[in-house]
C-alpha positions in Angstrom: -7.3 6.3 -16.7 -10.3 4.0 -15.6 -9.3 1.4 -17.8 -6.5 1.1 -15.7 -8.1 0.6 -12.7 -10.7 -1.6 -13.7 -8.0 -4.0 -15.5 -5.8 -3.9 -12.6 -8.7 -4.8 -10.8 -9.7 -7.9 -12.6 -5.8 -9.2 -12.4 -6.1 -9.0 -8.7 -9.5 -10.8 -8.6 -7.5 -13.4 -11.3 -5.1 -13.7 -9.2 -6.9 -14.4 -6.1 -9.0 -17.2 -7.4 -5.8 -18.7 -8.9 -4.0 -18.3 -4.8 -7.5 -19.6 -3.8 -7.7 -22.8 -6.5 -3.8 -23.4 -4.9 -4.9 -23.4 -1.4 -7.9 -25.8 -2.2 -5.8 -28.3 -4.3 -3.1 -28.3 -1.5 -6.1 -28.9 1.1 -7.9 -31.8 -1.0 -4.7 -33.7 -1.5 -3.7 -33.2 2.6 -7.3 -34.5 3.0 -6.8 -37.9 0.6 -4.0 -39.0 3.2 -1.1 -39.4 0.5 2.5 -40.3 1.1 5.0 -38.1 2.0 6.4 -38.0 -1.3 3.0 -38.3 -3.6 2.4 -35.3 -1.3 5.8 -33.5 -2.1 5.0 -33.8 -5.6 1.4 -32.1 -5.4 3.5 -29.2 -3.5 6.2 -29.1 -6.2 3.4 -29.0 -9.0 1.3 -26.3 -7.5 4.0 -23.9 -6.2 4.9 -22.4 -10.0 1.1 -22.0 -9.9 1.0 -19.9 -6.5 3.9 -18.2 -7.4 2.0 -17.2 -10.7 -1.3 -15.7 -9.1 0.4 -13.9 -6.6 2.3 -12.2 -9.7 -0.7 -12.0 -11.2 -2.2 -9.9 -8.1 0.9 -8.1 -7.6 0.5 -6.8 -11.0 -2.6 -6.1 -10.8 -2.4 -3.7 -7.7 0.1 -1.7 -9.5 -1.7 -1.2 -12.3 -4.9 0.1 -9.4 -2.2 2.3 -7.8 -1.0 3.6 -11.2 -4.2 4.4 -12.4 -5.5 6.0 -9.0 -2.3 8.3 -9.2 -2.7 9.2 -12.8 -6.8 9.9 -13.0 
């Protein structure tokens, strides 16, 4: 079951630099000093994204637990 573990593993890590690339787009358009609503519509675009990678994590962690409780 250390396949498990090991691919559960990389979905976390996946999923982290995909919460990490949100937080660093959300921070670089903050820092260009955009309107209110150019702004809103950088939020809008990234938040299926975040939402995504913190499946992506999610999923992954399960699949750690699962193969930690099966090996």
């Amino acid at each position: 079951m250390d396949y498990l573990v090991w691919a559960g593993g990389t979905l976390s890590i996946l999923g982290m630099l995909g919460l990490l690339w949100c937080v660093v787009t959300v921070m670089r358009a903050k820092r260009k000093g955009l309107s209110e609503d150019a702004l809103r519509a950088v939020l809008q675009s990234v938040l299926p994204k975040n939402l995504g990678a913190l499946l992506l994590s999610v999923l992954g962690l399960m699949l750690v637990i699962v193969g930690l409780f099966l090996g």
